[in-house]
C-alpha positions as CSV (number, residue, x, y, z in Angstrom):
1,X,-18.2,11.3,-13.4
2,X,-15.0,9.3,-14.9
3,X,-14.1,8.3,-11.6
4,X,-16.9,5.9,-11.2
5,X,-18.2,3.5,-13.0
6,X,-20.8,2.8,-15.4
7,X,-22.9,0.6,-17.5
8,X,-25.3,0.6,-20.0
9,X,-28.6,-2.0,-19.1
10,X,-31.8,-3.4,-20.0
11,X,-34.9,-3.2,-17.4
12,X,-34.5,-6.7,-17.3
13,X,-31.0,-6.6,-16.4
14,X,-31.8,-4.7,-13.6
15,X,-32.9,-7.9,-11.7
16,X,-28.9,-8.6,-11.6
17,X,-28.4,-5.5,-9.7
18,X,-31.4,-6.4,-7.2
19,X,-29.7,-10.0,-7.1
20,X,-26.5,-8.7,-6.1
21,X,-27.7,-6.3,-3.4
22,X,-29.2,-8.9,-1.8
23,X,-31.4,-8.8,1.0
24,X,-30.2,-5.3,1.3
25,X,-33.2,-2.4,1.3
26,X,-32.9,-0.7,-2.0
27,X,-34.0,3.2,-0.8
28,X,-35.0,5.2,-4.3
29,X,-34.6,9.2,-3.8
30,X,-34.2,12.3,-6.3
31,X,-30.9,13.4,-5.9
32,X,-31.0,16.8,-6.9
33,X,-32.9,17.8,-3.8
34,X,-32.2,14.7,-1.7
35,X,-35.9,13.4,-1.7
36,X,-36.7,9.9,0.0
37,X,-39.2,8.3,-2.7
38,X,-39.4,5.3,-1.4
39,X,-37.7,2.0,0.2
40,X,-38.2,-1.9,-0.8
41,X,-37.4,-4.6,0.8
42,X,-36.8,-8.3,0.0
43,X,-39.4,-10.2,2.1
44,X,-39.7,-13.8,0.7
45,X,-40.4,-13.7,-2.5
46,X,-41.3,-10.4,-3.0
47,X,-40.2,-7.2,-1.8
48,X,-42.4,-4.8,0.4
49,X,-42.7,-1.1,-0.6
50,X,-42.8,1.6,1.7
51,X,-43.6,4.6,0.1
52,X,-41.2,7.3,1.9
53,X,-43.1,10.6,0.5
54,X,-46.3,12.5,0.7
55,X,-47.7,15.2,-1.6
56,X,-45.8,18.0,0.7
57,X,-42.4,16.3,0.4
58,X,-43.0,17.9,-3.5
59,X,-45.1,20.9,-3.1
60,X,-42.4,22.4,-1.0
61,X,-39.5,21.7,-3.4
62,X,-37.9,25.0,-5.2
63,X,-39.1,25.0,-9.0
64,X,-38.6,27.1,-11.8
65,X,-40.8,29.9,-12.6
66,X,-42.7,29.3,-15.9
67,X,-43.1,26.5,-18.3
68,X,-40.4,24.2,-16.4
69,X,-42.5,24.3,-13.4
70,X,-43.5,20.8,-13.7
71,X,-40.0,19.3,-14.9
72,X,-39.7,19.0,-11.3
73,X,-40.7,15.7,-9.6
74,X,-44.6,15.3,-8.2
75,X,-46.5,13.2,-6.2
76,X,-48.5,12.3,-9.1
77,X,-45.8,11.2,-10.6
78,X,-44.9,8.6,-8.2
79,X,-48.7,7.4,-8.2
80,X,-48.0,7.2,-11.8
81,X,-45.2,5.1,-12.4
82,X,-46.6,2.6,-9.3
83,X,-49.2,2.1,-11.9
84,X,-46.8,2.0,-14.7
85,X,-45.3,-0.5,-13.7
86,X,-47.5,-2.5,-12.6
87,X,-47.0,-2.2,-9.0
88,X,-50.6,-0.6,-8.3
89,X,-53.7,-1.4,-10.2
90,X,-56.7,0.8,-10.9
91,X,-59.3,0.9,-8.1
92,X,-62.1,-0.5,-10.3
93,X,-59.8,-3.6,-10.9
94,X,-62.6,-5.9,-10.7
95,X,-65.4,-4.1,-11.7
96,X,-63.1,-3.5,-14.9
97,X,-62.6,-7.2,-15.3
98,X,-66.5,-7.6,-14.7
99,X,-67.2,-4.8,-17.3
100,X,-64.8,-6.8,-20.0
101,X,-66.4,-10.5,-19.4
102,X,-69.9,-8.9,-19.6
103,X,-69.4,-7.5,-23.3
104,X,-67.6,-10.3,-24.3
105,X,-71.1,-12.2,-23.7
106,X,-72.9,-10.0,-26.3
107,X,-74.1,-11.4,-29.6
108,X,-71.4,-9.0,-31.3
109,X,-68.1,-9.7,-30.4
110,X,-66.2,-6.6,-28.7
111,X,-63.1,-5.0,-30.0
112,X,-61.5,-2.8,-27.5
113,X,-60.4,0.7,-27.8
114,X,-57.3,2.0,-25.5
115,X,-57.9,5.5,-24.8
116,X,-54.1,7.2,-24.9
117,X,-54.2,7.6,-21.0
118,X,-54.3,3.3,-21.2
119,X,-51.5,3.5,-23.7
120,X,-49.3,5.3,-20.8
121,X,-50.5,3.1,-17.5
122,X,-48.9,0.5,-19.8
123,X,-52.8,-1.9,-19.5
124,X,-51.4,-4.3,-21.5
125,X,-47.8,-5.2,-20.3
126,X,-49.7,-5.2,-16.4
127,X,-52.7,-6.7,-16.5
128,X,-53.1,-9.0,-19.3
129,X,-57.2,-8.9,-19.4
130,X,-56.7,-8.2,-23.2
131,X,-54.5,-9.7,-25.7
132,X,-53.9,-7.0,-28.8
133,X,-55.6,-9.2,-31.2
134,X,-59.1,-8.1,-30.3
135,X,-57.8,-4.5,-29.7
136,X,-58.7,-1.6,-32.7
137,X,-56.5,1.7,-32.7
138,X,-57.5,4.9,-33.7
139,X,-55.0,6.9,-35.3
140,X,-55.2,9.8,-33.2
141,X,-54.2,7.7,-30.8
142,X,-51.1,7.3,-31.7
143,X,-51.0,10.5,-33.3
144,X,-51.5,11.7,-29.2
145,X,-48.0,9.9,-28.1
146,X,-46.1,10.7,-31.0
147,X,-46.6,14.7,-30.7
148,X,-45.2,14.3,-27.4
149,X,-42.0,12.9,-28.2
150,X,-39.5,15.4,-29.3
151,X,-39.8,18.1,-26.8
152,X,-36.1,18.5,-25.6
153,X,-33.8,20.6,-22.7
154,X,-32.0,23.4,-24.3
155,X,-28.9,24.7,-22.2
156,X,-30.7,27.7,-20.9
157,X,-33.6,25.9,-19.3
158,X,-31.3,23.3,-17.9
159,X,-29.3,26.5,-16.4
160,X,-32.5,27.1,-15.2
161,X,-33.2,23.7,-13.3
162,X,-29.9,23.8,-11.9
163,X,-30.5,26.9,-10.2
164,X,-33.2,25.3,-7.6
165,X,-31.2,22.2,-7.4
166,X,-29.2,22.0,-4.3
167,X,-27.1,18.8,-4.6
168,X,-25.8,17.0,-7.5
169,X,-25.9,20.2,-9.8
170,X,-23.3,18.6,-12.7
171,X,-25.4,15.6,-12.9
172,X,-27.8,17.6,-14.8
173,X,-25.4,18.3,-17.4
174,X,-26.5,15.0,-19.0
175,X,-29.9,15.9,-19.8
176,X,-28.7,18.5,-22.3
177,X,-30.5,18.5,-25.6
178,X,-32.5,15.3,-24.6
179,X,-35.9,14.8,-23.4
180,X,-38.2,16.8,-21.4
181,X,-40.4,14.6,-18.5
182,X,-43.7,15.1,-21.3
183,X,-41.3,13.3,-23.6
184,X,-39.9,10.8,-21.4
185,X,-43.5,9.9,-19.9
186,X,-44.2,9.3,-23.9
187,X,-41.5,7.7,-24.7
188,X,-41.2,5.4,-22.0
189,X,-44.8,4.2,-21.2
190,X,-47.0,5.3,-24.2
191,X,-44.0,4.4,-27.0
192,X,-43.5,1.2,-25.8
193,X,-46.7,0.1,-25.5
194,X,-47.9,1.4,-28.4
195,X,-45.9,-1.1,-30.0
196,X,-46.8,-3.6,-27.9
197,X,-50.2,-3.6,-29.2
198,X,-49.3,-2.6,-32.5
199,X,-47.2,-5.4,-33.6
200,X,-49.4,-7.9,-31.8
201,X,-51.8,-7.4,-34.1
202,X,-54.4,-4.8,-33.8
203,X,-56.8,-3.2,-35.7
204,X,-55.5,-0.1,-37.4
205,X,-58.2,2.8,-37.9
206,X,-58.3,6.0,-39.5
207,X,-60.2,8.6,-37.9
208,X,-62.5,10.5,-40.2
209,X,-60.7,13.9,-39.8
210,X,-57.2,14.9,-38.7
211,X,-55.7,15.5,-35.5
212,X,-56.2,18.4,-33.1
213,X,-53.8,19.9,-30.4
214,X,-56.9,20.1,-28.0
215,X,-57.3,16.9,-26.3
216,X,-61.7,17.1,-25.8
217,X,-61.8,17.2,-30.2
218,X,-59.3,14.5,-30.1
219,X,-61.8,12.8,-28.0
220,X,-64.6,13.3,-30.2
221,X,-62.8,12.0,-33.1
222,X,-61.6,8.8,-31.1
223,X,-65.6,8.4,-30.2
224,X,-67.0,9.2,-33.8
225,X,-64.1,6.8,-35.7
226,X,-65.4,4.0,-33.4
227,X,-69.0,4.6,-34.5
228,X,-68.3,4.6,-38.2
229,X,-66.1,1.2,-37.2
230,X,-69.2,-0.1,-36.2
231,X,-71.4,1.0,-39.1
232,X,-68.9,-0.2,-41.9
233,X,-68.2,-3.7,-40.2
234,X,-70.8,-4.3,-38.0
235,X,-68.6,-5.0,-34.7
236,X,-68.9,-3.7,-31.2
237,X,-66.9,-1.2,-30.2
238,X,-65.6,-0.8,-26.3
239,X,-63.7,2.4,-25.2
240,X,-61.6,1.6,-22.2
241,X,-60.3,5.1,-20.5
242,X,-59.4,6.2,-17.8
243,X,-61.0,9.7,-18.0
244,X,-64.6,10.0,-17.1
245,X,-65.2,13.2,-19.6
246,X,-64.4,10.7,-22.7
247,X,-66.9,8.4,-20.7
248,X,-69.5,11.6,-21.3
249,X,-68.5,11.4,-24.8
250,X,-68.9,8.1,-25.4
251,X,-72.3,8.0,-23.9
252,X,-73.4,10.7,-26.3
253,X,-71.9,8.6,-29.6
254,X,-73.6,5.4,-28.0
255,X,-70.7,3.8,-27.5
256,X,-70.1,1.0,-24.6
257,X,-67.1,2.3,-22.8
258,X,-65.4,1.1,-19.5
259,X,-64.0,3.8,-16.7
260,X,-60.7,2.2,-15.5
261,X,-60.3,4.7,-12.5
262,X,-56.6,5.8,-10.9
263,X,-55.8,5.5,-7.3
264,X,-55.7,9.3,-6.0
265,X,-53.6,8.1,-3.1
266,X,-50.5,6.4,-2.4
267,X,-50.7,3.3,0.0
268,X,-48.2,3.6,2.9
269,X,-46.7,0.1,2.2
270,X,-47.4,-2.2,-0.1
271,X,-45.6,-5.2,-1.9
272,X,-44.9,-6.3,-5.4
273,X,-42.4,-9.0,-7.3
274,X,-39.6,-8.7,-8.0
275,X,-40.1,-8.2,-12.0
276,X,-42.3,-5.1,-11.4
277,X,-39.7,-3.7,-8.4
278,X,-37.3,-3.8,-11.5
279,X,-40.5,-1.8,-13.8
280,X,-40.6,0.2,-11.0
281,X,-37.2,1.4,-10.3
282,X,-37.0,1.6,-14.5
283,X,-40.1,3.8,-14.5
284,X,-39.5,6.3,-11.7
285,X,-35.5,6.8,-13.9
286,X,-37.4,7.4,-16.8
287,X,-40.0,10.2,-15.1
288,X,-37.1,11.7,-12.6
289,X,-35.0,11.9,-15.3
290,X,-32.2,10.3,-12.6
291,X,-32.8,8.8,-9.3
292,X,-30.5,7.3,-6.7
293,X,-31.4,3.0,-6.3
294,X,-29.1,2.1,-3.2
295,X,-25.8,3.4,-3.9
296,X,-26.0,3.7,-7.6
297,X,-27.7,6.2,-10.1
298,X,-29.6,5.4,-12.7
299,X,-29.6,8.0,-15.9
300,X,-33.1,7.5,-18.0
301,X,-31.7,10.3,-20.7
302,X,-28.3,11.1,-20.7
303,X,-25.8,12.5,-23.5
304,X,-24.9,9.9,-26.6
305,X,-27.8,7.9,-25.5
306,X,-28.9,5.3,-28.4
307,X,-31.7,2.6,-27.5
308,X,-34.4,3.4,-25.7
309,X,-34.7,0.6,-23.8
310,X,-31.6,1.5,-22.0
311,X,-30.3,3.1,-18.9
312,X,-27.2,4.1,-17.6
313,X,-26.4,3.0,-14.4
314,X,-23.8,4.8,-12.4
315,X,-22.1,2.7,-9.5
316,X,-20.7,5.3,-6.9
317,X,-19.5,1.9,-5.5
318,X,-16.6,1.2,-8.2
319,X,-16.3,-2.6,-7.0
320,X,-19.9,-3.2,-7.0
321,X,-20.0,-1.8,-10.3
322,X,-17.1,-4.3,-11.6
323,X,-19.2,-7.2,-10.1
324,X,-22.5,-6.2,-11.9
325,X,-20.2,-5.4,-15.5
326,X,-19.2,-9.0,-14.9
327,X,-22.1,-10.7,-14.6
328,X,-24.2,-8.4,-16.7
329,X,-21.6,-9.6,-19.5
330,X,-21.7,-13.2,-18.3
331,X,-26.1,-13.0,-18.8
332,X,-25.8,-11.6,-22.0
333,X,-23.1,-14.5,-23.4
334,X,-25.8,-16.9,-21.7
335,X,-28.5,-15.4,-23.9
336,X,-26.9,-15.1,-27.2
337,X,-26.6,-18.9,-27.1
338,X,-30.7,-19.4,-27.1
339,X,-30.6,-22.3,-24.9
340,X,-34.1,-24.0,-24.5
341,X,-35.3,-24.4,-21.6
């Protein structure tokens, strides 16, 4: 890996890679099993998508027998970070946006509750609908992300990826001792917009009881700190979620709740800007644990890593990669010296 280069960059900072390739089409695949994710495009001033795989390009992958099973990519997780990133929206869109004006025209005024599946579409950084001041989280909430953070490869299970890996074997040598895809998914999505929400001000809650490995109690606790929210300060409490058995449990703690429901298929093309190409290419590195973008790789986890926010970008093209260490370094001067716009 010496032999090329690399760099260390910010999701934003990805834009100056998508600048410098130009009108080029950027084609995303898996490199350990060479597996076409998808391809955009520059058209205008956004890019069109055009998603390359179907839920059979994964199924017939070699995994791992046992537990790391579904280390391996999925469809689902495509569909996922498309919604991550803001790419795709949920297919109640506007009857979610309905839903959220209608309670906000109630006597009592509505603080929402982010079920942790919210936390991890990221329904904040995407969509905007809600700003975090009129948000309340449960602590379980956030007790959910953070019991998924620290779940890491040992050398014997990545011997074991390796060995249904085909191409690229040694690149896996960089996931050693750091995080599994639960972890990643955690850290990445939920983490990050956990604090998000936090820091911009929401309501902190203690649930009643402590925290439960089995996600249907944690549910119940979510549903029955919100009703003793209501009773002790007399607010309205709004579940948004996007799993319809919390829905069930929400109804039976008469809660208002909103269903924000997931896509269950992949559109064939579609188009985004260019900020959430950049979310997208970020998110699908953090998932994969690597993918290929064009001609470089991009390294979500990989060993000595120190910021989160951070990937490792690995230019088989060593003059590309001098070019985007130039200006990278050129951006960063730029932004150290605050100028106001």
């Amino acid at each position: 890996m010496n032999s090329n280069s690399k760099n260390f960059t910010t999701e934003d900072e990805l834009q100056i890679y998508l600048n410098m390739i130009g009108d080029t089409t950027i084609e995303v695949v898996y490199p350990f099993t060479n597996t076409p994710v998808l391809k955009a495009r520059p058209e205008g001033e956004r890019y069109s998508i055009e998603i390359s795989c179907n839920r059979e390009c994964f199924e017939k992958m070699l995994h791992p027998i046992g537990p790391l099973y579904d280390e391996m990519p999925s469809y689902t997780d495509v569909l996922e970070c498309m919604m991550s990133s803001g790419v795709l929206r949920f297919s109640n869109y506007k009857e979610i946006t309905e839903s959220i004006n209608r309670v906000r025209g109630l006597k009592k005024k509505p603080w929402f509750c982010l079920d942790t599946n919210m936390l991890y579409r990221r329904f904040f950084s995407n969509f905007g609908l809600i700003d975090p001041r009129e948000t309340v989280l449960v602590d379980t909430v956030q007790n959910e992300v953070e019991s998924q953070l620290n779940y890491k490869y040992s050398p014997a299970q990545i011997s074991a990826l390796k060995s249904v890996m085909p191409y690229e074997k040694h690149l896996v040598d960089e996931l050693i001792n750091r995080r599994m895809k639960t972890s990643r998914k955690a850290s990445y999505f939920a983490l990050r917009e956990l604090k998000l929400v936090r820091d911009g001000g929401a309501m902190m809650a203690d649930a009643p009881e402590a925290s439960s490995s089995d996600k249907e109690r944690n549910d119940q606790i979510i549903a029955k700190s919100l009703r003793k929210l209501e009773k002790e300060r007399g607010i309205l409490a709004v579940m948004l979620t996007a799993d319809s058995q919390m829905i069930d449990i929400c109804n039976s703690e008469s809660l208002e709740s909103i269903l924000c429901q997931m896509p269950f298929e992949l559109p064939l093309v579609t188009d985004a800007e260019p900020a959430r190409v950049r979310s997208l290419i970020f998110s699908l590195a953090a998932v994969f644990g690597v993918i290929r973008a064009g001609s470089t790789l991009v390294f979500s986890e990989f060993r000595g890593k120190q910021e989160l926010d951070k990937v490792e970008l690995l230019f088989l093209d060593n003059r590309l990669g001098e070019e985007y260490a130039k200006s990278v370094k050129i951006c960063r001067k730029l932004m150290e010296l605050q100028i106001a716009h």
